[in-house]
C-alpha positions, 0 to 999 in steps of 0.5 A, spaced: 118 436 227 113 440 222 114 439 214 109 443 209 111 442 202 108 448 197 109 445 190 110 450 184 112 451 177 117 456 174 119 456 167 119 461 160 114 461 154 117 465 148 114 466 141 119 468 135 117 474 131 118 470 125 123 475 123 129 481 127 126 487 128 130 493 125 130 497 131 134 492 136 134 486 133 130 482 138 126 476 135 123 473 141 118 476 146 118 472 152 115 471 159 119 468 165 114 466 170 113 463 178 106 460 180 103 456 184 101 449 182 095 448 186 092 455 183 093 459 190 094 466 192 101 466 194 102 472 196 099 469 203 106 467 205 110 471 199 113 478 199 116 479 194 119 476 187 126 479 185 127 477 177 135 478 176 135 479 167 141 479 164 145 485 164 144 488 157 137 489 160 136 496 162 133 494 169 136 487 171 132 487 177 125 486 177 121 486 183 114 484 183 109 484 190 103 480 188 100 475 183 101 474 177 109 473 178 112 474 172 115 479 167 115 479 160 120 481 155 124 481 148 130 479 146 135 475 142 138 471 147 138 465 152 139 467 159 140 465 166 135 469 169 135 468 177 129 467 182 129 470 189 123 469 193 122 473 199 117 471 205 112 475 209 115 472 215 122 476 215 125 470 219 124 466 214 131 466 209 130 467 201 129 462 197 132 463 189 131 459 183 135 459 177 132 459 170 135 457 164 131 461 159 129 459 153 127 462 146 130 456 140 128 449 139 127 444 133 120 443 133 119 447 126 112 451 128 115 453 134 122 456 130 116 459 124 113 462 131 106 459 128 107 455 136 110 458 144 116 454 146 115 452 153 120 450 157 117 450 165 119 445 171 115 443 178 119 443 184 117 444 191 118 450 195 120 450 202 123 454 208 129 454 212 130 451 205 133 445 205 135 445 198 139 439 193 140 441 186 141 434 184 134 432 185 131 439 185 127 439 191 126 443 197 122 442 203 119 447 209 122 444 216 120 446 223 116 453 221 115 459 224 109 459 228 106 464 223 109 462 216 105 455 219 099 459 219 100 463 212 102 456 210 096 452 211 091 457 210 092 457 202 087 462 198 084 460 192 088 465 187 082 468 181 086 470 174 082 467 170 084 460 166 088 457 171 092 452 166 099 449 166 102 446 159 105 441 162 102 435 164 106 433 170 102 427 173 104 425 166 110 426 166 111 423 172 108 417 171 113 416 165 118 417 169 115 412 174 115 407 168 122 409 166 125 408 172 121 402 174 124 399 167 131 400 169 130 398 174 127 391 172 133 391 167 138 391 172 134 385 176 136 381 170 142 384 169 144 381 177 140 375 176 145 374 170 151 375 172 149 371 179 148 366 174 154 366 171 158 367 177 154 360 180 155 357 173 162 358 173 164 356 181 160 350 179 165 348 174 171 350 179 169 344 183 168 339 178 175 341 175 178 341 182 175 334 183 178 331 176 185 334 177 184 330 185 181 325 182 187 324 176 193 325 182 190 320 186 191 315 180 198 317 178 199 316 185 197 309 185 200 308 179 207 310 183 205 306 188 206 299 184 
């Protein structure tokens, strides 16, 4: 079969007002946002983005036909903002995305508004969408014949300064080095544990050769 992944980031950046505004007591404005983590033009294989805002929005669905796929906002509160993905291909289903979207953190020049709170996430978009939740990760399988040429024919997006905020490869490489760390520790704590356990059937054998070897003396002592 045909696998063809297309990595992307999505998330929301906020900037506090440093005060309510008196006309609708809204503190933040905020952007939510889709893009390509390669910089590419996705509107070569995408539709249409659908963004479902919360319902006290005057217009809850924003739909928006070509990059940069986002929509800015004000507001007072965090939201689920829902994420529907629309393919040029209409035999391709729909892929949704659910961000959390963030407006408050501890980081004290984030909450004097002297810095954007930043929250986005990489993930791997796909079609047929086999999607699973726990490892947020999704892979195209066996395309049409023309979503394959849509998707292996990528365009250079131009919007100027192309830059994430957050370093993946970093943070991934941390992850790496968690993980791989756990798991050195959980070697140790087989090996430990293996030790242990040969330590204590060692001690069985010996206690089992004493009490033989004790019964075989109380043994010839009865006999004379």
């Amino acid at each position: 079969g045909i696998t063809v992944v297309k990595p992307i980031v999505y998330g929301n950046i906020a900037s506090y007002f440093g005060k309510k505004r008196e006309e609708d007591g809204h503190t933040h404005q905020w952007t939510v946002f889709v893009k390509s983590y390669a910089n590419e033009d996705m509107s070569v294989y995408v539709k249409k983005m659908n963004f479902k805002l919360h319902e006290s929005y005057a217009n809850t669905n924003r739909v928006i036909t070509r990059p940069p796929y986002e929509v800015t906002e004000t507001g007072w509160g965090e939201f689920e903002v829902i994420i529907k993905i629309y393919f040029n291909d209409p035999n391709e289903k729909p892929v949704t995305i659910y961000h959390l979207l963030k407006l408050f953190q501890s980081d004290t020049d984030i909450m004097s508004g002297k810095k954007n709170l930043v929250s986005e996430s990489y993930d791997e978009m796909a079609s047929n969408f086999y999607y699973f939740p726990f490892c947020n990760h999704s892979v195209f399988q066996d395309p049409s014949v023309l979503m394959h040429r849509l998707l292996t024919q990528p365009r250079p997006l131009h919007l100027g300064n192309y830059m994430h905020e957050t370093n993946f490869e970093e943070k991934k490489q941390r992850q790496l080095a968690a993980i791989e760390q756990a798991s050195a520790k959980i070697k140790q704590q087989i090996q430990k544990h293996t030790d242990h356990l040969k330590q204590c059937k060692e001690d069985m054998i010996k206690f089992k050769q004493e009490i033989n070897r004790l019964d075989g003396g109380n043994a010839f002592m009865v006999g004379m």
